[in-house]
MMTF fields as JSON, N, C-alpha, C and O atoms, coordinates in Angstrom:
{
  "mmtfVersion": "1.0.0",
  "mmtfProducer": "UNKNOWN",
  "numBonds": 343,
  "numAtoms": 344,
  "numGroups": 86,
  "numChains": 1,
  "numModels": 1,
  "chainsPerModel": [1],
  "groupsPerChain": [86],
  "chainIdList": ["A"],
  "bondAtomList": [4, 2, 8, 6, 12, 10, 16, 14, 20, 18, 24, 22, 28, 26, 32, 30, 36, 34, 40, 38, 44, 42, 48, 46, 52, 50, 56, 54, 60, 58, 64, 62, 68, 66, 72, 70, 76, 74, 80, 78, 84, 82, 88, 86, 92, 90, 96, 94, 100, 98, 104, 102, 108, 106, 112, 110, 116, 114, 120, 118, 124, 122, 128, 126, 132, 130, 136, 134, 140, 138, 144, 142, 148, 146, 152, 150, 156, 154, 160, 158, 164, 162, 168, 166, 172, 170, 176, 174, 180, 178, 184, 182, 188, 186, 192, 190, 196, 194, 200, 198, 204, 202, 208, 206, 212, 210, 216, 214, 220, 218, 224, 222, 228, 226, 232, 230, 236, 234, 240, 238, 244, 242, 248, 246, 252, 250, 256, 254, 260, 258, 264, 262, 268, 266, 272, 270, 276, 274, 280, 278, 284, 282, 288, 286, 292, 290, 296, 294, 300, 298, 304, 302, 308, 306, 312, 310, 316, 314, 320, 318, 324, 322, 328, 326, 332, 330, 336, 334, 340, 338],
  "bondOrderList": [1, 1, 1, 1, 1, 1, 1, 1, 1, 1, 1, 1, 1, 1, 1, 1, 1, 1, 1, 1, 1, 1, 1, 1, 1, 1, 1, 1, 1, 1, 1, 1, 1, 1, 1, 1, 1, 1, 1, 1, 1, 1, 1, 1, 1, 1, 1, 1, 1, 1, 1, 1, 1, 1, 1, 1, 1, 1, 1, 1, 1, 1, 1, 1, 1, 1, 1, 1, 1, 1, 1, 1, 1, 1, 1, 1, 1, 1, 1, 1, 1, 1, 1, 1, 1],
  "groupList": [{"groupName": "UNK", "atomNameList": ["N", "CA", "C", "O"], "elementList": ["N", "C", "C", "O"], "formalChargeList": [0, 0, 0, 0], "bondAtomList": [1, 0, 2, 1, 3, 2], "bondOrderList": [1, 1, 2], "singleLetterCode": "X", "chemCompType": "L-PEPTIDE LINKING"}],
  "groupTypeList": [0, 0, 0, 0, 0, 0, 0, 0, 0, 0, 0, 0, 0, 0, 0, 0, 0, 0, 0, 0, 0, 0, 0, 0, 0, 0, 0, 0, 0, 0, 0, 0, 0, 0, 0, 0, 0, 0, 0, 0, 0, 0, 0, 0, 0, 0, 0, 0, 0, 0, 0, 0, 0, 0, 0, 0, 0, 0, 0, 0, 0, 0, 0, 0, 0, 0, 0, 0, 0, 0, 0, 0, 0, 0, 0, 0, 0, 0, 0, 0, 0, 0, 0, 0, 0, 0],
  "groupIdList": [1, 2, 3, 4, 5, 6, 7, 8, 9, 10, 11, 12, 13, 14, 15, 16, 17, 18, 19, 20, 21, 22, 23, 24, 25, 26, 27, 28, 29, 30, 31, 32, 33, 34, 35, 36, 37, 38, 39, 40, 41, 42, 43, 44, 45, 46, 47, 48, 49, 50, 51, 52, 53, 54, 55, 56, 57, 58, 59, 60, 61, 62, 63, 64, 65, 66, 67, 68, 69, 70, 71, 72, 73, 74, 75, 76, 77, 78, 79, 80, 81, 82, 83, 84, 85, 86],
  "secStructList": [7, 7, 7, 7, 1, 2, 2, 2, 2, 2, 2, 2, 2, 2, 2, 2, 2, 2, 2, 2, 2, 2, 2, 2, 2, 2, 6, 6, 7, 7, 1, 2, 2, 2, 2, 6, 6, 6, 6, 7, 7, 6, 2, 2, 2, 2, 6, 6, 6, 6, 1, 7, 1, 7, 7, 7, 2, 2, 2, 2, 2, 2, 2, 2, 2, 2, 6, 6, 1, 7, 6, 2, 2, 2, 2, 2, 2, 2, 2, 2, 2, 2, 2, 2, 6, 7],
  "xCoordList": [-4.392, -3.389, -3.104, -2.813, -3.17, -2.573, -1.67, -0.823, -1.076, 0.467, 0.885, 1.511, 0.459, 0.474, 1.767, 1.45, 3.153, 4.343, 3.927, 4.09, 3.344, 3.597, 2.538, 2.82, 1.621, 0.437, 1.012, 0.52, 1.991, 2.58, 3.504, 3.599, 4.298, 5.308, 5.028, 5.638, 3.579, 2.493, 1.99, 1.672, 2.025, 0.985, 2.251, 2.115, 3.512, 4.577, 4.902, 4.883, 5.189, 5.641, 4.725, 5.081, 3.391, 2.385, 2.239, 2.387, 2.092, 2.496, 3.386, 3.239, 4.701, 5.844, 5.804, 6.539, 4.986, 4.675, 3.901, 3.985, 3.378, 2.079, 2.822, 2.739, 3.467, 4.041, 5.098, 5.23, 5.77, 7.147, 6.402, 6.672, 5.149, 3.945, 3.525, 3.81, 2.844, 2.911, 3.848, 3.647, 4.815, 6.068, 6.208, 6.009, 6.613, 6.986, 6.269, 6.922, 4.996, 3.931, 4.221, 4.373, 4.219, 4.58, 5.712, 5.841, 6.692, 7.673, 8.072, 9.107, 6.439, 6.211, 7.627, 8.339, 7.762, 8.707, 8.193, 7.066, 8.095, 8.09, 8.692, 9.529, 8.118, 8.89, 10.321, 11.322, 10.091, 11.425, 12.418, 13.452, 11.788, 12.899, 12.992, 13.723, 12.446, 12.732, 14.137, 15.258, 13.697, 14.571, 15.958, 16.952, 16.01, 17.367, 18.099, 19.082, 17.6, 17.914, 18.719, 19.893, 18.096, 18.515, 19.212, 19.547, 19.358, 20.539, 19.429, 19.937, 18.174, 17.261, 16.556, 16.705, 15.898, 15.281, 13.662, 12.979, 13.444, 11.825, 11.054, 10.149, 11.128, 10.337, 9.864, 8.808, 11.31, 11.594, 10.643, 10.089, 10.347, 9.999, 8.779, 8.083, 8.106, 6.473, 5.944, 4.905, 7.02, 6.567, 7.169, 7.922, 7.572, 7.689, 6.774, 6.268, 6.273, 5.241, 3.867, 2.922, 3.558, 2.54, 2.288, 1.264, 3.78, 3.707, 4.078, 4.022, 4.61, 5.281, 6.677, 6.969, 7.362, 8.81, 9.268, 8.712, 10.264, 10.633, 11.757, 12.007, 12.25, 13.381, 14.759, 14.341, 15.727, 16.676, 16.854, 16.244, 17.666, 17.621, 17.996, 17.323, 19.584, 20.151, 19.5, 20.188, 18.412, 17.669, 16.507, 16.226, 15.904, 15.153, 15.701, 15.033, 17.011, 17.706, 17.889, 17.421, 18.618, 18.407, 17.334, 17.43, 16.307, 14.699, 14.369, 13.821, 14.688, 14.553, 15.238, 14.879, 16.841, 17.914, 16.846, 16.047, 17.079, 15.989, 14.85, 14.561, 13.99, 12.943, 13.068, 12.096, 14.456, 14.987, 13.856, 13.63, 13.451, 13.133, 14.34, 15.142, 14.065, 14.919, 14.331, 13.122, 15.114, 14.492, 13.458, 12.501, 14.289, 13.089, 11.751, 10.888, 11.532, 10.574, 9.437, 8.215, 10.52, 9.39, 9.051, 8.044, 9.839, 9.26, 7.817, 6.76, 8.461, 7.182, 5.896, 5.135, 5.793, 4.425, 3.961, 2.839, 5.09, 4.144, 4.173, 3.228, 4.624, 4.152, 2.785, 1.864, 2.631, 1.178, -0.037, -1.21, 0.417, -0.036, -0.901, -2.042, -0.062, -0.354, -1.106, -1.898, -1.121, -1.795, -3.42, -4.407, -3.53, -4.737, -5.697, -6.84, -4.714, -5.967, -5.726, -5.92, -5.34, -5.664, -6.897, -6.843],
  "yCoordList": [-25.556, -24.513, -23.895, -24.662, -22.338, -22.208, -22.156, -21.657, -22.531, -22.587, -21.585, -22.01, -20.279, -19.449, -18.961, -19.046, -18.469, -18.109, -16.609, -16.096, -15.921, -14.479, -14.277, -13.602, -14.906, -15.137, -15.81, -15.658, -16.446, -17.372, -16.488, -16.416, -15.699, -14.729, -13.08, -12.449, -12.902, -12.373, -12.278, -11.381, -13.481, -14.448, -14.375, -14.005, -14.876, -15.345, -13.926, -13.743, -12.848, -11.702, -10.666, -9.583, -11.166, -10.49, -11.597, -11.055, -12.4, -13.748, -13.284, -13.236, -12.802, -12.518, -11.459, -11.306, -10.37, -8.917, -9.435, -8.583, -10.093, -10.13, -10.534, -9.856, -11.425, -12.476, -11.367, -11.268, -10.585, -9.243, -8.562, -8.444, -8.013, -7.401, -8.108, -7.732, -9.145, -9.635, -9.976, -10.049, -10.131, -10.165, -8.888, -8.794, -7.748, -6.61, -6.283, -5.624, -6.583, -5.875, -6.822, -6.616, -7.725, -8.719, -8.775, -9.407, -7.828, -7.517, -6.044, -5.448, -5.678, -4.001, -3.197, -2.37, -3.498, -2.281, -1.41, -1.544, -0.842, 0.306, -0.104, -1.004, 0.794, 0.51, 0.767, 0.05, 1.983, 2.813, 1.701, 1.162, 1.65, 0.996, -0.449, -1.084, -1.206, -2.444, -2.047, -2.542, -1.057, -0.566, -0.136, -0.098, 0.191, 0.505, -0.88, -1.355, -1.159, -2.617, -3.06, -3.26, -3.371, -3.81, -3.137, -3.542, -1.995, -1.144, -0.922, -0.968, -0.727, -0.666, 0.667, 1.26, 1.096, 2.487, 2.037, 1.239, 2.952, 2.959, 2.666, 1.899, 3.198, 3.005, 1.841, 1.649, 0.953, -0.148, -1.177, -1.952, -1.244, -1.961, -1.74, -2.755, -0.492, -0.526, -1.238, -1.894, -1.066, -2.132, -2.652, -2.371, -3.544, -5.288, -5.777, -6.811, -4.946, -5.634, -5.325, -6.068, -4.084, -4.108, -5.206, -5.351, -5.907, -7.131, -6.657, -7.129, -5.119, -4.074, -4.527, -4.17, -5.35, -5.353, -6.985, -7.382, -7.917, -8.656, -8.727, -7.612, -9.551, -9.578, -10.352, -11.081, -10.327, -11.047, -11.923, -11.606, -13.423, -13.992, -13.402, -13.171, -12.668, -11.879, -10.62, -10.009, -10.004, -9.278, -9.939, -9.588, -11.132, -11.951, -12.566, -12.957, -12.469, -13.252, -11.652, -11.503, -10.642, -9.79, -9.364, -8.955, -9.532, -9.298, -10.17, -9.764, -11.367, -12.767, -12.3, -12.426, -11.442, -11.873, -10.813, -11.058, -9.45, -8.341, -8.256, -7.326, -9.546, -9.772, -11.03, -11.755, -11.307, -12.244, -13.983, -14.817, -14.103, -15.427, -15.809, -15.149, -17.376, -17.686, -17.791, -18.015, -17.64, -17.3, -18.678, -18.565, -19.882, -21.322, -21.038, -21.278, -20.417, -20.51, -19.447, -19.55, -17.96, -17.028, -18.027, -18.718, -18.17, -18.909, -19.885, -19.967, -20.63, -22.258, -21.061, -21.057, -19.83, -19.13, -18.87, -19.055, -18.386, -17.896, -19.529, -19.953, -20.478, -21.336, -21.532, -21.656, -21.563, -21.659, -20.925, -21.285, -19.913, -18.868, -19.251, -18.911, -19.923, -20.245, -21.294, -21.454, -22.143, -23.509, -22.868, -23.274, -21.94, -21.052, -20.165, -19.777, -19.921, -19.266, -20.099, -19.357, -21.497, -22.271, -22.984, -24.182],
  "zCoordList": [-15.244, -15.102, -16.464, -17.381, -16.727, -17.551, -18.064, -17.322, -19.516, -19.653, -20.96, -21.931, -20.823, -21.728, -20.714, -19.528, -20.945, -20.544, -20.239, -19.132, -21.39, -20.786, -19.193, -18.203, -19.376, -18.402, -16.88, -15.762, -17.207, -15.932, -15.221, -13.996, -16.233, -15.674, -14.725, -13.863, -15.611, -14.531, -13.226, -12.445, -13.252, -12.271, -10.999, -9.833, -11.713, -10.568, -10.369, -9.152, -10.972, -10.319, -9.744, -9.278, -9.839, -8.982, -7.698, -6.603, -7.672, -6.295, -5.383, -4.162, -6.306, -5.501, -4.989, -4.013, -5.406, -4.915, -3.909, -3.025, -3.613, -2.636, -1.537, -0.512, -1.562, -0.643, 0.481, 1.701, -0.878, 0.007, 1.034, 2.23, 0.189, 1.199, 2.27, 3.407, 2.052, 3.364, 4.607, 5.819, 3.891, 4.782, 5.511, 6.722, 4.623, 4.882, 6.047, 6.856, 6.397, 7.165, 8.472, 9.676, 7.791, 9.193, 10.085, 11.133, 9.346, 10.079, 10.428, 10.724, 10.209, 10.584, 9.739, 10.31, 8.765, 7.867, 7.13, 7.607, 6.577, 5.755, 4.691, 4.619, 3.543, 2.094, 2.559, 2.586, 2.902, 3.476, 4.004, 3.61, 4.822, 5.628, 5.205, 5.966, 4.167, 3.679, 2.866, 2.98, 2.073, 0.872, 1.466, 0.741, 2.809, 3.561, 3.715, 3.146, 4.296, 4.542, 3.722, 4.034, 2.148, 1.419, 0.342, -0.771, 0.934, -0.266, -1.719, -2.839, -1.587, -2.986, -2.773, -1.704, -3.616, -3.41, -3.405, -4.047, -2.374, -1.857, -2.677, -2.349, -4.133, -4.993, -5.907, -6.509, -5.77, -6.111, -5.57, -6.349, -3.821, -3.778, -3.824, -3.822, -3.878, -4.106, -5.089, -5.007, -6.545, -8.007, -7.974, -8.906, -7.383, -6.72, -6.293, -6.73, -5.089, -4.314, -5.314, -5.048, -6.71, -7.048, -8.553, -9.22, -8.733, -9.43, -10.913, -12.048, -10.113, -11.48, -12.374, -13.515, -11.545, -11.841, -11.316, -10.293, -12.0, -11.998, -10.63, -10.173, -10.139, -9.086, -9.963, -10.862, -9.891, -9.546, -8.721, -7.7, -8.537, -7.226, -6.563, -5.559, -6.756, -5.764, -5.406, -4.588, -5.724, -5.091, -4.019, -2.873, -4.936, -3.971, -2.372, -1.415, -2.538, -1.436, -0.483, 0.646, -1.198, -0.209, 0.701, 1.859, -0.025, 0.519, 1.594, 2.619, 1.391, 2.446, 3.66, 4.83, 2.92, 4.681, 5.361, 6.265, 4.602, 5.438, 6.171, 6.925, 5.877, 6.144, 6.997, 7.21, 7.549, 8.279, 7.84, 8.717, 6.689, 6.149, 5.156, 4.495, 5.386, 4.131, 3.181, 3.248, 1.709, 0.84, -0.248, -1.015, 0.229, 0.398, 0.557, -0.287, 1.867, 2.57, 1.998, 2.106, 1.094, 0.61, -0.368, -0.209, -1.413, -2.798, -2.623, -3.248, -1.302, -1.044, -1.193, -2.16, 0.212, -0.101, -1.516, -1.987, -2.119, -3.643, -4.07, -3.405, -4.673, -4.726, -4.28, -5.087, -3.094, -1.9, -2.301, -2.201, -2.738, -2.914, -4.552, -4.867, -5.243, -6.788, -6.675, -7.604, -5.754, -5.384, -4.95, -5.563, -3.945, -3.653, -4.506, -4.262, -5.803, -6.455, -7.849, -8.812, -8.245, -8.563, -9.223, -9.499]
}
């Protein structure tokens, strides 16, 4: 594993982009309409999901209620997710 910090912080906020995306789709939303949901602007979440931009928890948690997961359960995927391309 690498343990270069700027490289890890990368890694986890492109994971975490992937993971919103997959969600997002899986719960047939739209940027649009994720970003309603959660009181964020459309644009926001495109560089999120393209591993452009960092989250907050309290943004991460909004994303979870919206996406009706808890937010445990997103993290374990990117975890999962980090375990897979490993």
């Amino acid at each position: 594993m690498n343990h270069d910090p700027a490289m890890e912080n990368y890694e986890l906020t492109r994971r975490f982009g992937a993971v919103l995306r997959l969600l997002r789709l899986q719960a047939n939303l739209s940027q649009e309409e994720l970003a309603d949901k959660c009181n964020l602007h459309r644009t926001y979440i495109g560089t999120i999901e393209r591993g452009e931009k960092r989250v907050t928890i309290t943004t991460a948690y909004k994303l979870s209620c919206a996406l009706n997961v808890k937010l445990s359960e997103m993290l374990k995927m990117v975890e999962e997710l980090e375990e897979e391309t490993a």
